[in-house]
C-alpha positions as CSV (number, residue, x, y, z in Angstrom):
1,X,27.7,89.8,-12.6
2,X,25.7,86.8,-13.4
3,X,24.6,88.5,-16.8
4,X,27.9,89.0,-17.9
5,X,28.8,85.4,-17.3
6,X,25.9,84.0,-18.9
7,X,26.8,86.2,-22.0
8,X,30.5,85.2,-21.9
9,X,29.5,81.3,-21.9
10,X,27.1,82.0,-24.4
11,X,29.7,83.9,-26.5
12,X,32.0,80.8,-26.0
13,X,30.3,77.9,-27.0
14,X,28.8,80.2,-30.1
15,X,32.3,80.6,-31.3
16,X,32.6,76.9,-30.2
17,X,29.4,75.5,-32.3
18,X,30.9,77.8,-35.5
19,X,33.9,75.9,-34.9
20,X,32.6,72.3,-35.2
21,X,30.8,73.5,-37.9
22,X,34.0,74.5,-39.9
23,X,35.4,71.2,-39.1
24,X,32.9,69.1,-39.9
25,X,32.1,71.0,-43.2
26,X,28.6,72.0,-42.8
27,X,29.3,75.9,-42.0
28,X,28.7,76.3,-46.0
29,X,25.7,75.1,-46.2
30,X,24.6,76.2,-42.8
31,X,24.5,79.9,-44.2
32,X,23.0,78.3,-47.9
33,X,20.3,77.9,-45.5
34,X,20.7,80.9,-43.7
35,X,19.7,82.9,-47.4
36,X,16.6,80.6,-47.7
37,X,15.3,80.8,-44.5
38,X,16.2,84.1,-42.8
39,X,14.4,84.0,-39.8
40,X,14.0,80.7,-37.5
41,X,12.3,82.5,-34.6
42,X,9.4,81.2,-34.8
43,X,10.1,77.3,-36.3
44,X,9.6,76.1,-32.6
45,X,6.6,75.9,-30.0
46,X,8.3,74.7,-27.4
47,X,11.0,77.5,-27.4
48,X,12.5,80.6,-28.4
49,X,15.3,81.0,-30.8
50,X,16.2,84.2,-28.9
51,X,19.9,84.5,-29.2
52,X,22.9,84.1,-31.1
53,X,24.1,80.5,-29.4
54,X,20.8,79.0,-30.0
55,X,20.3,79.9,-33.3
56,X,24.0,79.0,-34.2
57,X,22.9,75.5,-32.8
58,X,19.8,75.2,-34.3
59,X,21.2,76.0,-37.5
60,X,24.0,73.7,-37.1
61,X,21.6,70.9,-36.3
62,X,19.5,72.0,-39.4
63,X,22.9,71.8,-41.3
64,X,24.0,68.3,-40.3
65,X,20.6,66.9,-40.9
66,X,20.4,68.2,-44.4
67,X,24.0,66.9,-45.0
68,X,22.6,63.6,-44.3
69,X,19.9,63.8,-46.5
70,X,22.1,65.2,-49.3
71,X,24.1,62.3,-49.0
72,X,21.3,59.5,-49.1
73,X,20.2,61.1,-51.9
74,X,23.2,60.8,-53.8
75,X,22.9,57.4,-53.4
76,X,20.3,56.6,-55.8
77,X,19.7,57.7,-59.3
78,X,16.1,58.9,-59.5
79,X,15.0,60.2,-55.8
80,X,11.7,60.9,-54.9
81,X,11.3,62.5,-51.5
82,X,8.4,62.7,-49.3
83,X,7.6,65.1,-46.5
84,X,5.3,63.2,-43.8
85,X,5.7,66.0,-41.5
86,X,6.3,65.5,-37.9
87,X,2.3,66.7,-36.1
């Protein structure tokens, strides 16, 4: 009984997370990401991406974050952008 709840919440705020992304206007790039990076299993130590809701929030997240930085971007007229990592 508890499984099947968990997998019905789970199955709800999925759908829920697609949702926002729709409205917000990231779920397009959220699968241009998708194509270039397939599998996001293994992107995190400190957790596993080991089912659907979490990597439809992760993704999201990855989504809104490069929205941002597509928009700064924009902003000027010769970028030049710098990865000092995060370790």
């Amino acid at each position: 009984m508890k499984k099947a709840l968990k997998k019905i919440l789970q199955s709800l705020l999925t759908q829920a997370l697609r949702k926002a992304a729709k409205v917000q206007k990231i779920d397009k790039l959220r699968t241009k990401l998708e194509e270039i990076v397939p599998d996001i299993s293994q992107q995190y130590v400190s957790a596993k991406i080991n089912n659907e809701y979490l990597k439809v929030k992760i993704r999201n997240m990855h989504a809104f974050q490069i929205s941002l930085v597509n928009k700064i971007i924009g902003e000027f007229s010769s970028p030049t952008v710098v990865d000092i990592g995060d370790s």
